[in-house]
N, CA, C and O of each residue as an XYZ file, in Angstrom:
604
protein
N      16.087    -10.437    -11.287
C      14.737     -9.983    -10.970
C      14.010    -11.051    -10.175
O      13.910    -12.225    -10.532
N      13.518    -10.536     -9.077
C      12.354    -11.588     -8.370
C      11.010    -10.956     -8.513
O      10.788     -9.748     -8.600
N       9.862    -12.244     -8.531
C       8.893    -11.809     -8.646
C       8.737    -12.002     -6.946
O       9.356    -12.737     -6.177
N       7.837    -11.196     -6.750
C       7.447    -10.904     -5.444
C       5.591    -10.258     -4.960
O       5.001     -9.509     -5.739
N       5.197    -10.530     -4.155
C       4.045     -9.859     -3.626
C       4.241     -8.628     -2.397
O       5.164     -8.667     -1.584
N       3.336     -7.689     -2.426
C       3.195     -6.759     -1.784
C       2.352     -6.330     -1.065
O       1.301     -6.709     -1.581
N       2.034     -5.559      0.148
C       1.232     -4.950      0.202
C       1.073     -3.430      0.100
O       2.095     -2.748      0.037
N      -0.021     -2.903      0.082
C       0.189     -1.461     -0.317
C      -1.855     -1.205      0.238
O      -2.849     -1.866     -0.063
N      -1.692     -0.028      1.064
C      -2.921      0.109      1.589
C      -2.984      1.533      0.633
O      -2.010      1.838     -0.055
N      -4.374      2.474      0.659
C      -4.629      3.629      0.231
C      -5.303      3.997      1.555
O      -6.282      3.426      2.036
N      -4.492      5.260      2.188
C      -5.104      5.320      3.505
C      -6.046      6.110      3.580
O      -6.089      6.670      2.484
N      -7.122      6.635      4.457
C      -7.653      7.339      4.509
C      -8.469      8.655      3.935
O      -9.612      8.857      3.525
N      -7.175      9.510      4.140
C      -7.233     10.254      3.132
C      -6.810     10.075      1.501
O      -7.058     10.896      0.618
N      -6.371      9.273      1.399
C      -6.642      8.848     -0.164
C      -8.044      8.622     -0.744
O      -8.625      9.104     -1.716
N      -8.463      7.516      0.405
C     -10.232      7.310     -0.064
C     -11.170      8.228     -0.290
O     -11.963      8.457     -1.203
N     -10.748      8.997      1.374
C     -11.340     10.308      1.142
C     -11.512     11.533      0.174
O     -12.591     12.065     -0.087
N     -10.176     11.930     -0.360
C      -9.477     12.650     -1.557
C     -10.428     12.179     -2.909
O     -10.918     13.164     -3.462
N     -10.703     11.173     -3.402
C     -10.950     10.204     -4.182
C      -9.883      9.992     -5.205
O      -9.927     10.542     -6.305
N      -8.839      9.118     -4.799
C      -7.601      8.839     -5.497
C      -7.538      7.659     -5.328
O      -6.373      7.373     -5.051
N      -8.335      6.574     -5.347
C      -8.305      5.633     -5.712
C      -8.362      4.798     -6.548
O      -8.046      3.614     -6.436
N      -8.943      5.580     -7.846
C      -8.611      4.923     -9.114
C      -7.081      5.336     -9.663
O      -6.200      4.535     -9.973
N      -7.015      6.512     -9.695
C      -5.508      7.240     -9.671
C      -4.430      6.173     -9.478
O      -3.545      5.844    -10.268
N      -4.704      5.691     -8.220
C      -3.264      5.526     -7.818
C      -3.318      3.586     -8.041
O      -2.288      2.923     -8.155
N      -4.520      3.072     -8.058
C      -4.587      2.093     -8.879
C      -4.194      1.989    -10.260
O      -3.659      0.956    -10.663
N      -4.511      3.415    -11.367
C      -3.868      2.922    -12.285
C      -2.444      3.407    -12.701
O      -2.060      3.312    -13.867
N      -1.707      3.910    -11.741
C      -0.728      3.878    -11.841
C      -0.254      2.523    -11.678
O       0.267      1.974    -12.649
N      -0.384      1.801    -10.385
C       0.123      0.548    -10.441
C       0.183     -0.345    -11.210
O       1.225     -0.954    -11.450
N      -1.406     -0.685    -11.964
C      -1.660     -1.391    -12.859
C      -0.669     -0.420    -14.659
O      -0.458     -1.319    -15.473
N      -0.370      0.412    -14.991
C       0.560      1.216    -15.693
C       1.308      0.515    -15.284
O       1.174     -0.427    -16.065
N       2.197      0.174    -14.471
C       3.224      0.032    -14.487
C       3.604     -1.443    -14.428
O       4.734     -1.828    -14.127
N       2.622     -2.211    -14.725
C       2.657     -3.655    -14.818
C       2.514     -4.610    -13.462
O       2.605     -5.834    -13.371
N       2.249     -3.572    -12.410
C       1.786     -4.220    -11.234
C       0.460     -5.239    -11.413
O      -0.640     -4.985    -11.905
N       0.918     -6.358    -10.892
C      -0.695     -7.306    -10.683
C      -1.690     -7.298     -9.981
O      -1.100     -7.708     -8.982
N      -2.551     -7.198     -9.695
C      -3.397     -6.956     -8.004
C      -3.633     -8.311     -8.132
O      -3.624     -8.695     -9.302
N      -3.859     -9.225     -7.225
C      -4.086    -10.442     -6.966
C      -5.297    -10.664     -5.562
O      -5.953    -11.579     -5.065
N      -5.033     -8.976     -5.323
C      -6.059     -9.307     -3.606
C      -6.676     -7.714     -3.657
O      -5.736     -7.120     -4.185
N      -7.634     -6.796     -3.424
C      -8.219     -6.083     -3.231
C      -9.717     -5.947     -2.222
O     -10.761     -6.546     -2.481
N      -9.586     -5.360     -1.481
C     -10.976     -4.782     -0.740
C     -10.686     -3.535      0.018
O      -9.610     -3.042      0.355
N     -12.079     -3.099      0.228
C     -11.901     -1.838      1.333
C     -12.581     -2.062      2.604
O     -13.717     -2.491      2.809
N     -11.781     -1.736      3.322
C     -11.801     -2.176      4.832
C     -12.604     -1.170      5.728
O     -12.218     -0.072      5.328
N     -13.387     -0.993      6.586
C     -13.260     -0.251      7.700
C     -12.345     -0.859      8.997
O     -12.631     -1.825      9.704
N     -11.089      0.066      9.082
C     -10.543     -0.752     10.266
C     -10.746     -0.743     11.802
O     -10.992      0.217     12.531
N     -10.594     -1.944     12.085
C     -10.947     -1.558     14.108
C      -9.730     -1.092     14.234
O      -8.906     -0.725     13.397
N      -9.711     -1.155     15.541
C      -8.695     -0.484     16.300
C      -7.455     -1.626     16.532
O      -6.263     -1.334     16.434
N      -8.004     -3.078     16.882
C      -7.229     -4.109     16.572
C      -6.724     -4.427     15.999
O      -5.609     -4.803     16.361
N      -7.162     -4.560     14.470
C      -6.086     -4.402     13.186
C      -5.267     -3.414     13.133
O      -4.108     -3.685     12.818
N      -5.596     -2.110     13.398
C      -4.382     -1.105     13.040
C      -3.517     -0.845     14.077
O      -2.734      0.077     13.846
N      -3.388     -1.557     15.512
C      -2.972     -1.641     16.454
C      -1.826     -2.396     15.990
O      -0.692     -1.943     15.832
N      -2.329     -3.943     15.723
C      -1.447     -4.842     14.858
C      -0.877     -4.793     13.596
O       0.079     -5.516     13.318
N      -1.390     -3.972     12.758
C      -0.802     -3.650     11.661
C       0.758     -2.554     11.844
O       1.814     -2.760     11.245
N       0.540     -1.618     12.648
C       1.234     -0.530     13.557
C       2.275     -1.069     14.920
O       3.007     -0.442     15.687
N       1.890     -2.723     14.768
C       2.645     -2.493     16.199
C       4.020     -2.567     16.951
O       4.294     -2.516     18.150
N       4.922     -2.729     15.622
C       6.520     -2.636     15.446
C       6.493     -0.742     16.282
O       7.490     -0.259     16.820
N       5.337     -0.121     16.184
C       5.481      1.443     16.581
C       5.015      1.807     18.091
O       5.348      2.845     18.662
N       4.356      0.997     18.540
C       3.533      0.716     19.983
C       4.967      1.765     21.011
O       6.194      1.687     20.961
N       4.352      2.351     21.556
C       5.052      3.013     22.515
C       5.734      4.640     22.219
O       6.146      5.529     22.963
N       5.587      4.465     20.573
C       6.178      5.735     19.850
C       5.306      6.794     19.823
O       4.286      6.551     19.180
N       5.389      8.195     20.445
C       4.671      9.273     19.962
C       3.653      9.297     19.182
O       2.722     10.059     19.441
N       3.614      8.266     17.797
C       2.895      8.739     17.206
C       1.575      7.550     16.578
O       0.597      7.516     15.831
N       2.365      6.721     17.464
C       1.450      5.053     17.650
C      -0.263      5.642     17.659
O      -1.001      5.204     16.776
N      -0.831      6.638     18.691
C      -1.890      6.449     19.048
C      -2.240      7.444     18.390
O      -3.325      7.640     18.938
N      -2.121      8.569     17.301
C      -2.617      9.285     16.573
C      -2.574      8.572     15.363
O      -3.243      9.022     14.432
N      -1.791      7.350     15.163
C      -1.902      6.888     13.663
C      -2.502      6.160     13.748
O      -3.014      6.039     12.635
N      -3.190      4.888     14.885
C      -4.599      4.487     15.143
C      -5.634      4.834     14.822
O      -6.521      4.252     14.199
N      -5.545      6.227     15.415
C      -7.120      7.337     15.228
C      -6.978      7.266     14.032
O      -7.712      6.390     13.575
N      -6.270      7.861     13.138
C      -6.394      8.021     11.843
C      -6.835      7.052     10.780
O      -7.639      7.285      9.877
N      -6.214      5.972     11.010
C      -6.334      4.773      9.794
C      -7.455      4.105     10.587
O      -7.875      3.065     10.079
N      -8.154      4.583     11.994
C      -9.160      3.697     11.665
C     -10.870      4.940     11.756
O     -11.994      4.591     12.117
N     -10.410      6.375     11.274
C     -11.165      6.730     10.938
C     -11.738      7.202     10.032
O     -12.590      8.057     10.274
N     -11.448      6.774      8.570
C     -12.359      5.941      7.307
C     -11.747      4.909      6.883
O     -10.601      4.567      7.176
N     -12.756      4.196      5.929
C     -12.072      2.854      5.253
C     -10.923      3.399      4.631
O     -10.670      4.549      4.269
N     -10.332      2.434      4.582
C      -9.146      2.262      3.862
C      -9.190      1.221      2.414
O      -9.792      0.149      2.351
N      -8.433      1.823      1.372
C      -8.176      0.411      0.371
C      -7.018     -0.572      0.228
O      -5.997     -0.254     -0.382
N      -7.224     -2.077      0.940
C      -5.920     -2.818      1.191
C      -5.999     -3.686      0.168
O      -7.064     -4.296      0.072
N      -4.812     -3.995     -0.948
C      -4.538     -4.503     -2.026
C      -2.806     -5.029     -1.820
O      -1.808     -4.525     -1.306
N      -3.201     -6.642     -2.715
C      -2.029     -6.920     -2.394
C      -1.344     -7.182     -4.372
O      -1.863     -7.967     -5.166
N      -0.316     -6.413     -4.632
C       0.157     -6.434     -6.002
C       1.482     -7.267     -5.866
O       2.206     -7.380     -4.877
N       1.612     -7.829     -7.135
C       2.467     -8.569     -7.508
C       3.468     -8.387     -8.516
O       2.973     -8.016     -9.580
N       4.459     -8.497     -8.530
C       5.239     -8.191    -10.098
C       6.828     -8.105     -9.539
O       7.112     -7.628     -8.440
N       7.620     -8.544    -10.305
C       8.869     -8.302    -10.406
C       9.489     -7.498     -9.040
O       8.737     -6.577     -8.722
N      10.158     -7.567     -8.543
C      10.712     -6.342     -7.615
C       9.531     -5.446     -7.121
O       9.904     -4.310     -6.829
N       8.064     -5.707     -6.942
C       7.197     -5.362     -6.663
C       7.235     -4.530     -5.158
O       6.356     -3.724     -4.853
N       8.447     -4.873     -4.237
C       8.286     -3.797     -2.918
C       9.237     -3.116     -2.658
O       9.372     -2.581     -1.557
N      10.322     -2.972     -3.899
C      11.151     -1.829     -4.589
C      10.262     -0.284     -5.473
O      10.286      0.945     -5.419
N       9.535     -1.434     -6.256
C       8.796     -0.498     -7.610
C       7.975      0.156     -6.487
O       8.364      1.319     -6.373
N       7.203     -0.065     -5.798
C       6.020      0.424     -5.013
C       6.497      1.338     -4.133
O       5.789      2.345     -4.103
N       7.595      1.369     -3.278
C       7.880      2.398     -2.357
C       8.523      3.074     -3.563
O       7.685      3.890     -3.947
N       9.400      3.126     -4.205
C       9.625      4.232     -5.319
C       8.523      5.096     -5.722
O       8.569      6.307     -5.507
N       7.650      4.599     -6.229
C       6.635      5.159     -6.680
C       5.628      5.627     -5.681
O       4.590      6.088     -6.156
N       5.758      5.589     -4.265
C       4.955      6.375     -3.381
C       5.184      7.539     -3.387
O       4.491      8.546     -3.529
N       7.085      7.183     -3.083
C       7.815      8.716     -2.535
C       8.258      8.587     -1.500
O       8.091      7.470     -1.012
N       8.808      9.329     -0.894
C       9.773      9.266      0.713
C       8.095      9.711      1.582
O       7.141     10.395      1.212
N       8.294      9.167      2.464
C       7.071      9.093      3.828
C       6.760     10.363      3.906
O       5.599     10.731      3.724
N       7.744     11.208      4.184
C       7.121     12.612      4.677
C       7.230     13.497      2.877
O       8.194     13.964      2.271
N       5.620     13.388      2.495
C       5.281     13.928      1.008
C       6.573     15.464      0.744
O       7.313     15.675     -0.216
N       6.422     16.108      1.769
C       7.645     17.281      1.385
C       8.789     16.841      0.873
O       9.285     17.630      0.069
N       9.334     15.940      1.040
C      10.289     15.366      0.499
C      10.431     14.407     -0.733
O      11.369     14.279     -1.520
N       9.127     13.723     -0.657
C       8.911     13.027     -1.952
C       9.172     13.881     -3.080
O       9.300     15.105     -3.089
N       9.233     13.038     -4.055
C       9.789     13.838     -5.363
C       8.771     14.138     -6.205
O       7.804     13.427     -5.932
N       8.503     15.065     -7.340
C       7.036     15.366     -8.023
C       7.381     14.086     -8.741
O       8.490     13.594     -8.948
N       5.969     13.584     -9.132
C       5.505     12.192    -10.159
C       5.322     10.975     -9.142
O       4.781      9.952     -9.562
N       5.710     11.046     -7.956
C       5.575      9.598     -7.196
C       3.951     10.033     -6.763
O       3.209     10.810     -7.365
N       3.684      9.270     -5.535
C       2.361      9.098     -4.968
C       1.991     10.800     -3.898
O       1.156     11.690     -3.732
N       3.217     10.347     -3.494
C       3.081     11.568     -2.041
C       3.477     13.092     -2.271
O       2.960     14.119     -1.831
N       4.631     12.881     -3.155
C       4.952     14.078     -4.121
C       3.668     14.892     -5.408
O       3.715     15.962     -6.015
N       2.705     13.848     -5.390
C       1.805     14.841     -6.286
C       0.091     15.305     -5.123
O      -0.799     16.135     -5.309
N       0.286     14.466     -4.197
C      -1.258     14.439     -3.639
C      -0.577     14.869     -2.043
O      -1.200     15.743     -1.439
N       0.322     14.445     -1.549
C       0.437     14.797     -0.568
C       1.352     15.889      0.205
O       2.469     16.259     -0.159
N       0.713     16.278      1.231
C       1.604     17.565      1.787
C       1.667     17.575      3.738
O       1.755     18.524      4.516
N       1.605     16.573      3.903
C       1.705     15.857      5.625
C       2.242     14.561      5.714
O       1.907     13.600      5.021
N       3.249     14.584      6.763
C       3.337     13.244      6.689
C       2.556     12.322      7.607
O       2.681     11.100      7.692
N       1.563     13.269      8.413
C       0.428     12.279      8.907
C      -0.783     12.118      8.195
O      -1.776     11.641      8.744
N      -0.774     12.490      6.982
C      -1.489     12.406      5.936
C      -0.938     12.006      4.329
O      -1.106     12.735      3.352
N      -0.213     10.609      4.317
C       0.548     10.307      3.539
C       0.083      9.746      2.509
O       0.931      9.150      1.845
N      -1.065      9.715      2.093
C      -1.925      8.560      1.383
C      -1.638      7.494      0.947
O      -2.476      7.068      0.154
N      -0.695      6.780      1.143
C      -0.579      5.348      0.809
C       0.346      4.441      1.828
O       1.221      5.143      2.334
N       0.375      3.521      2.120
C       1.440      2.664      2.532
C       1.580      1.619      1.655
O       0.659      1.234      0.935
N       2.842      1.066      1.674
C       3.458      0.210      1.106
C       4.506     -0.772      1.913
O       5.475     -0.262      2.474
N       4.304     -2.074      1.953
C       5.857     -2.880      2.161
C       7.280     -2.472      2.496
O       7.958     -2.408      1.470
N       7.829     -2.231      3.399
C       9.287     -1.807      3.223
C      10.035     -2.893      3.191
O      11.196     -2.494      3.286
N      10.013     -4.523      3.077
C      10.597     -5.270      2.877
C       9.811     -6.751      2.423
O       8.628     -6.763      2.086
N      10.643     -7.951      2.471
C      10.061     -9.106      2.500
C       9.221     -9.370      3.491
O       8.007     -9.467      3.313
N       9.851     -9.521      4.722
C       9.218    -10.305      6.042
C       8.245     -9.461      6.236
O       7.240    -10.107      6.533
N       7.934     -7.773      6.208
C       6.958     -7.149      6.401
C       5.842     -7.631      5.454
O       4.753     -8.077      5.814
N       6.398     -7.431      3.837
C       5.393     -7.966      3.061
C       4.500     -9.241      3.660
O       3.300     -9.396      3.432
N       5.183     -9.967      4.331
C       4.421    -11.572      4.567
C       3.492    -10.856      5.384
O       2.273    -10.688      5.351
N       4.289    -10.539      6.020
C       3.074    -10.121      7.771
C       2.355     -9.419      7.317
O       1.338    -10.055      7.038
N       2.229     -8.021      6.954
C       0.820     -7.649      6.598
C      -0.495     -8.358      5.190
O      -1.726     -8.342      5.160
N       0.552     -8.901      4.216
C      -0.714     -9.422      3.533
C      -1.567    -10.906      4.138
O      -2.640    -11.392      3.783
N      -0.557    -11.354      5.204
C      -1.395    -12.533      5.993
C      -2.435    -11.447      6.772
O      -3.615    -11.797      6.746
N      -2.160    -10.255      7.416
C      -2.625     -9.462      8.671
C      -3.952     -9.607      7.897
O      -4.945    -10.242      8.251
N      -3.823     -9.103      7.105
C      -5.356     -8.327      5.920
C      -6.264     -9.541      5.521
O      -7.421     -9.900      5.741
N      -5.281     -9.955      4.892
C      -6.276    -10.929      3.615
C      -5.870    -12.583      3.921
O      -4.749    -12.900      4.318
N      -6.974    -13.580      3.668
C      -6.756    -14.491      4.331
C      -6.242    -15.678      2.512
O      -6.803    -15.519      1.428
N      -5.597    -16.263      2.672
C      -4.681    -17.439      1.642
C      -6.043    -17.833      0.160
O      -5.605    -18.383     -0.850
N      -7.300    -17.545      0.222
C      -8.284    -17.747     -0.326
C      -8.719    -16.501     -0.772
O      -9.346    -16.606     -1.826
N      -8.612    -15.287     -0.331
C      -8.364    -14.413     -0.934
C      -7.731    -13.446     -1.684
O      -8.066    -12.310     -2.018
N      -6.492    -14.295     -1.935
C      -5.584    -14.084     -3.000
C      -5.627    -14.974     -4.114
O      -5.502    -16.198     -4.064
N      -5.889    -13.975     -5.536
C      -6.181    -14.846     -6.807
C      -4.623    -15.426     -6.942
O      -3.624    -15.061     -6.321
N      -4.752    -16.408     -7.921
C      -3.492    -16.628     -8.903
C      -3.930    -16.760    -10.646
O      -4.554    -17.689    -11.158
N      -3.529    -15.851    -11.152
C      -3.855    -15.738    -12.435
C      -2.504    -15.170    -13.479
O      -1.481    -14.616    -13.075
N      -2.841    -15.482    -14.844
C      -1.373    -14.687    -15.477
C      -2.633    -13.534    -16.371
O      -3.409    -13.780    -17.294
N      -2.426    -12.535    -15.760
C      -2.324    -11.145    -16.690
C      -1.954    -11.521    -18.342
O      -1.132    -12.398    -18.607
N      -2.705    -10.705    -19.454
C      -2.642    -11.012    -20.581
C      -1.061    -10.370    -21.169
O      -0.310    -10.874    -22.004
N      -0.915     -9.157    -20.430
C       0.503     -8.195    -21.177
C       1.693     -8.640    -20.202
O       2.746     -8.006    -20.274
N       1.568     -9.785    -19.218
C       3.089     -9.852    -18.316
C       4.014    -10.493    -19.191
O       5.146    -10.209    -18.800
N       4.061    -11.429    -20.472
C       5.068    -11.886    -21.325
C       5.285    -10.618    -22.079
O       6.341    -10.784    -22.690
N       4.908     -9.678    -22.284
C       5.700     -8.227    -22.842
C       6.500     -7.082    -21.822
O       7.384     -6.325    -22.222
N       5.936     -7.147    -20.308
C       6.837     -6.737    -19.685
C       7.880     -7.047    -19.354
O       8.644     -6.128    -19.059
N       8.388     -8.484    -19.252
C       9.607     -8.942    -19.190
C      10.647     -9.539    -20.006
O      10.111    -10.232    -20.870
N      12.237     -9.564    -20.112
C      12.839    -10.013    -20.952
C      13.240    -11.243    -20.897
O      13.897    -11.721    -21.822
């Protein structure tokens, strides 16, 4: 097991929806840490850069419009295998396919309306929680129940 950090945004329509406590306490359920939280309104610059492994793709400049037209909630969680547990628990990208009980499988039904993102790896993890949140805005603390989640 590695402990690890993540990021994981609530996009748009999540905020919008009002599933933001929801899908916070799922995370926190499941022994996820938050260590970094705020809600953003994004420019066009951040989600340009957040997006820009996609720059040139079909769907680059409609997923701009989108994530930067309401705030978003960007949180960075921590825990064990934390950017395994988190895309599990979203669901596969396009919600039709997600499975019932994950994120996208119970709230969502578009996949340009996916309500959450998450980490798909390490090196991504780095890059977006530097993108977002700056080294001072990440706590370090120990949670009271993390010596019962682990063996």
């Amino acid at each position: 097991m590695e402990k690890q950090r993540t990021f994981v945004m609530i996009k748009p329509d999540g905020v919008q929806r009002g599933f933001i406590g929801e899908i916070i306490n799922r995370f926190e359920k499941k022994g996820l840490k938050i260590v970094a939280m705020k809600m953003v309104s994004v420019s066009k610059d951040l989600a340009e850069k957040h997006y820009g492994i996609h720059k040139g793709k079909p769907f680059f400049e409609p997923t701009v419009k989108y994530i930067t037209s309401s705030p978003v909630v960007a949180m960075v969680l921590e825990g064990f295998n934390s950017i395994e547990l988190v895309r599990n628990m979203m669901g596969k990208t396009n919600p039709v396919e997600a499975t019932p009980g994950t994120i996208r499988g119970d709230f969502g039904q578009f996949i340009g309306r996916n309500i959450v993102h998450g980490s798909d790896g390490l090196d991504t993890a780095k890059f977006e929680i530097n993108l977002w949140f700056k080294p001072e805005e990440i706590s370090k603390y120990v949670r009271i129940d993390e010596k019962w989640l682990t063996e």
